[in-house]
Each structure stands twice: as C-alpha cells, then as structure tokens.
C-alpha positions, -999 to 999 in steps of 0.1 A, spaced: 71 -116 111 49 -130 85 22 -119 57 -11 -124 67 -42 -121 49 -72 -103 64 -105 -109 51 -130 -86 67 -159 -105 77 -155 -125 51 -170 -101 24 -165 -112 -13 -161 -83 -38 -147 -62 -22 -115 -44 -35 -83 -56 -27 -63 -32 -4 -30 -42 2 -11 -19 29 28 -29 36 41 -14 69 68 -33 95 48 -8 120 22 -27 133 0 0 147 4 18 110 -11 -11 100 -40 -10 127 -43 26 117 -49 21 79 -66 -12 83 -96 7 108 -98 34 81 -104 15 51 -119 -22 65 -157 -10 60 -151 -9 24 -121 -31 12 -110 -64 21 -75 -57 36 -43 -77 31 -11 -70 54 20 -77 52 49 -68 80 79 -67 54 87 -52 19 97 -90 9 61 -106 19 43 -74 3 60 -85 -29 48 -118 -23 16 -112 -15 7 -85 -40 20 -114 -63 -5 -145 -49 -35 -122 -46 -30 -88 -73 -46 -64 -51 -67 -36 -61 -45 -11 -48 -12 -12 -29 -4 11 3 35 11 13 54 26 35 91 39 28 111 35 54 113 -2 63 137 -26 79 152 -48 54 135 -43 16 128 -5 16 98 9 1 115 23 -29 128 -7 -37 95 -24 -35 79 3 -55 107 -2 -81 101 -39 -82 66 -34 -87 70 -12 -115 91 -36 -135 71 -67 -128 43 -72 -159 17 -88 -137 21 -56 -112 31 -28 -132 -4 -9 -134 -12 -16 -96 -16 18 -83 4 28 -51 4 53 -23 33 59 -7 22 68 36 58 76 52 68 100 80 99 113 54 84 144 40 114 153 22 108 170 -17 139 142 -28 126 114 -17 86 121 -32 104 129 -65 116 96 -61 88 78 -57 68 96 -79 93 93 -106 91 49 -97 53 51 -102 37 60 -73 4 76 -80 3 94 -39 24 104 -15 8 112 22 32 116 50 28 105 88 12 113 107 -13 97 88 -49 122 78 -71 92 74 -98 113 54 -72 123 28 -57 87 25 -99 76 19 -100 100 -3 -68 88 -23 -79 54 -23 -111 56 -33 -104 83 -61 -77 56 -72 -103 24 -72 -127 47 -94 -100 58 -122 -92 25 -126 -125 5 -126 
C-alpha cells in the first residue's frame, strides 16, 4: 500500500482534500462525495497521510481512527505538534462512536467528528463550512 495523489481532472485551484483511510472503499466513498469540488489526495496508511499532508499541505485533512499500523489519534497528535501542520483542520470519519474516544480527538485538535456509516451531506457540509472559516 502506497500514497497516491489524485488530481481530479486535472483542475488547478481547487482545495486540497486530503482523506487518510486503510479502507479502500471509505476512500471511494469520500473521494465520489467531494471530487466535483476538491482536488483529492489519498493515502492507504496513517504513515503516508503524514507524509503526504507534509509534501503537499492540504486544505483540509479527513482521517479515520481506527487504522492498521499508525492509528488515527496518533496521526492527529502528530499533526497538532508539527508547525507546518498545526492549523490544518481535521475531521475525524470513524465507525467508533464512543463519547471517550471524540473527547480525545477533539481535545488533539480535531475540528469534526462524523461516525460510519458515513452521511455524505453532513461530511459536505463539514468540509465546506471548514474551507470557508479558514479562507
């Protein structure tokens, strides 16, 4: 498993999305909800999310939690302590909907928690009301 970049049909300016899953077909899912309006980088691991949010600083980072190897929390947490990544906002999308573990991420800096099975409109609704607080 690797990072790979999408570009959707080779748009310029359009915000970065970057969505970290090691479910492919989460992926898929996010990707066909948000590729009409941001240009959509994926990455398979928490390790090549960290290293891709670090080549291309995306607009806006989705991650899921519960991941083989580097979890989400701990990409979160790295993240938040990195100065070039710091004030990337992040949505959590994870089928854990336990109060604890939203605490946690919330308290780590994520802006968003939306649990699994994904509701595409909210998650829209999240990303865009993110991209326009921040522009």
């Amino acid at each position: 498993m690797g990072l790979a970049v999408m570009n959707t049909d080779g748009q310029n300016g359009k915000k970065k999305v970057l969505v970290v899953d090691d479910e492919m077909d989460a992926l898929e899912i996010i990707k066909k909800r948000l590729e009409a309006d941001y240009k959509i980088l994926e990455a398979l691991s928490g390790s090549d999310g960290l290293k891709l949010a670090e080549a291309e600083r995306p607009d806006i980072i989705i991650l899921d939690i519960m991941m083989r190897g580097v979890s989400g929390l701990e990409v979160l947490d790295v993240l938040m302590h990195s100065p070039h990544l710091s004030r990337i906002p992040v949505i959590m999308v994870t089928a854990l909907d336990d109060f604890n573990t939203q605490q946690e991420a919330g308290h780590l800096g994520a802006r968003f928690y939306i649990t699994k099975p994904l509701n595409g409109p909210l998650l829209q609704n999240k990303v865009k009301q993110l991209l326009a607080f921040a522009a």
